[in-house]
KOLROKOL-843123 format. One record per residue (C-alpha): residue number from 1; residue in three letters; x negated, y, z. Coordinates in Angstrom, 3 decimals. Each point is the difference from the previous one (the first is absolute). Example, Ala and Ser with C-alpha at 12.3 -4.5 7.8 and 13.67 -1.06 7.14 Angstrom:
> 1_ALA_-12.300_-4.500_7.800
> 2_SER_-1.370_3.440_-0.660
end
This chain:
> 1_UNK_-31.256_2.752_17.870
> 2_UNK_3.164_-1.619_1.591
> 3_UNK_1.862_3.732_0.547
> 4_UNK_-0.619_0.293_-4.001
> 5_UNK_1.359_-2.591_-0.525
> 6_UNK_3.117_0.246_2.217
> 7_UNK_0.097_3.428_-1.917
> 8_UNK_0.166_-0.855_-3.163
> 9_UNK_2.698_-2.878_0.924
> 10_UNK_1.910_2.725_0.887
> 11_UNK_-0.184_2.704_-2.009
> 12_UNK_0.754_-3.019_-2.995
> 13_UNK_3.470_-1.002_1.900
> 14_UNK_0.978_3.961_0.139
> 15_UNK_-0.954_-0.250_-3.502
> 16_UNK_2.050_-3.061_-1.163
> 17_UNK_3.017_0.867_1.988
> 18_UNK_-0.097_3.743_-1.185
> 19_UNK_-0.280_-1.521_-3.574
> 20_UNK_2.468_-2.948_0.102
> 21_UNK_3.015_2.148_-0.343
> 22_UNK_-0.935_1.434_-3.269
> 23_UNK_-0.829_-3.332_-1.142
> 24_UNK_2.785_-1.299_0.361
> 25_UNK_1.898_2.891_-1.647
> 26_UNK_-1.583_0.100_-3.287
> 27_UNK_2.253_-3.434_-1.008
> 28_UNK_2.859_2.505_0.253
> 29_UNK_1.450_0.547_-3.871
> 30_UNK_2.598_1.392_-1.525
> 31_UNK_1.822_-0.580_-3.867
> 32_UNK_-2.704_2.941_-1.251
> 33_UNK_-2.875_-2.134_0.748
> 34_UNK_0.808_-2.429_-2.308
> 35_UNK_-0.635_-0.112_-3.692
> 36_UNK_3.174_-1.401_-1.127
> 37_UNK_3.460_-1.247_0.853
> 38_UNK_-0.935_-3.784_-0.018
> 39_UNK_-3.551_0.599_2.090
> 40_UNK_2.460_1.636_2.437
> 41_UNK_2.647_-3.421_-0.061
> 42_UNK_-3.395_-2.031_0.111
> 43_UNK_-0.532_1.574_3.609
> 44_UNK_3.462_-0.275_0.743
> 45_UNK_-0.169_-3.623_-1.235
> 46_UNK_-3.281_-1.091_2.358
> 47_UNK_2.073_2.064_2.995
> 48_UNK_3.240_-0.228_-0.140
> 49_UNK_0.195_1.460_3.537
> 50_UNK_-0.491_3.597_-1.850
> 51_UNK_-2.323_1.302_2.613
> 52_UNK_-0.470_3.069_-2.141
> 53_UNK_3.491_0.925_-1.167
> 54_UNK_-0.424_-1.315_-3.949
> 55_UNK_3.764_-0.947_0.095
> 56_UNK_1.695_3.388_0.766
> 57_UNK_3.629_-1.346_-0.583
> 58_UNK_-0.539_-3.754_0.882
> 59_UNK_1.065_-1.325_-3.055
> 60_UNK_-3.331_-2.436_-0.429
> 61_UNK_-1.232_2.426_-2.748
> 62_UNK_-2.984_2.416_0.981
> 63_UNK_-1.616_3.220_-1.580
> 64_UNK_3.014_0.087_-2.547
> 65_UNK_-0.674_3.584_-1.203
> 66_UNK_-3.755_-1.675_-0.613
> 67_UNK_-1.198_0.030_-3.457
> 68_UNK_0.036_-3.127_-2.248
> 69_UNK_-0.965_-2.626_-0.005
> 70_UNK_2.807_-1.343_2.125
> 71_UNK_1.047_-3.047_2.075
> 72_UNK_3.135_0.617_0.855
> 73_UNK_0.989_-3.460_1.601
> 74_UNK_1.384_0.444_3.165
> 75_UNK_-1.912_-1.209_3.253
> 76_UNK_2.483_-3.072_1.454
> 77_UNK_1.335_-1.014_3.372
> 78_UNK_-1.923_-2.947_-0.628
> 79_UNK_-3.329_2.183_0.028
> 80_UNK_0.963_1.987_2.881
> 81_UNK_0.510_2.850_-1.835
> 82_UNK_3.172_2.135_-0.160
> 83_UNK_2.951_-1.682_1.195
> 84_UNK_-2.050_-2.010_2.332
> 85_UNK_1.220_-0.612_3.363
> 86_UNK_-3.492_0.090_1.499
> 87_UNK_-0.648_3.593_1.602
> 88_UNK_-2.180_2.342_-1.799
> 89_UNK_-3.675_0.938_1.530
> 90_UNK_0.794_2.994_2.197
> 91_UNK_-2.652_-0.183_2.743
> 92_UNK_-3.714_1.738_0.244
> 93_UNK_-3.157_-1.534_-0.057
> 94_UNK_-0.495_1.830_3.508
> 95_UNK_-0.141_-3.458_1.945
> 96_UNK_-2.466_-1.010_-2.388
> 97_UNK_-1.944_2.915_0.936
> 98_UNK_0.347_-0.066_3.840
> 99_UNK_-1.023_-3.674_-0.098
> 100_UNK_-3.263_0.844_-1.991
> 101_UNK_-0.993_3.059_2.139
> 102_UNK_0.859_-2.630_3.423
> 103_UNK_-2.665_-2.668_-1.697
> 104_UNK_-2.505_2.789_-0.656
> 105_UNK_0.342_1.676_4.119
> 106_UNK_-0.251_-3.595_1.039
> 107_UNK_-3.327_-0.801_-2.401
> 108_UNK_-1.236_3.619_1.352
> 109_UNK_0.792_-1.013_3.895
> 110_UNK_-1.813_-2.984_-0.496
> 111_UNK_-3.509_1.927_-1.307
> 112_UNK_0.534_2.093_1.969
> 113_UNK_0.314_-2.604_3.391
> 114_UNK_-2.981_-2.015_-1.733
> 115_UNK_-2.401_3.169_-0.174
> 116_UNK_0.745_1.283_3.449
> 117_UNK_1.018_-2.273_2.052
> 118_UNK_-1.550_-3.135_-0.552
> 119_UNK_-2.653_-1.901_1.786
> 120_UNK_-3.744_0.559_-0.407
> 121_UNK_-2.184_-2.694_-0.987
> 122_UNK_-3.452_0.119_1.577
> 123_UNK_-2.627_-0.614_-1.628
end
């Protein structure tokens, strides 16, 4: 019953960290997966950071060639869009990753310690 168990732990962690990469992909867009010019400036508006490129030229503005309707005001310094002096988001979510799949060997070394290894009880 224990080794099923210890299984199954297992094979779930392969599972979730053979899976968490493509989770954390699908938040990737682009100006075509948005409906209009002023959804696109929305996105731009809640992350000014422009993970996904919005703001080709940097001038605050995103998805310009978008159709209407349109929201053309500029993202501001004050925002931390363009013109801001803080740096843009340019890392990975690797750490993220490599943290998650340390947590999940660790939860898996301790089953596996407490199935083997530890004392009996007699009964």
């Amino acid at each position: 019953m224990a080794r099923r168990l210890v299984h199954t732990a297992v094979i779930a962690a392969v599972a979730l960290i053979v899976a968490a990469p493509a989770a954390l992909a699908q938040a990737d867009t682009d100006c075509s997966d948005y409906a209009s010019q002023a959804a696109a400036q929305a996105a731009l508006r809640a992350d000014p950071s422009d993970p996904n490129g919005l703001d080709a030229d940097g001038d605050g503005i995103a998805c310009e060639s978008n159709p209407a309707p349109f929201d053309r005001t500029p993202v501001t310094a004050a925002s931390g869009g363009a013109g801001s002096s803080a740096l843009p988001l340019t890392g990975s979510r690797t750490p993220l990753l490599v943290s998650m799949a340390s947590v999940l060997v660790a939860a898996g070394g301790i089953v596996l310690w407490m199935t083997r290894y530890r004392p009996r009880h007699a009964s």
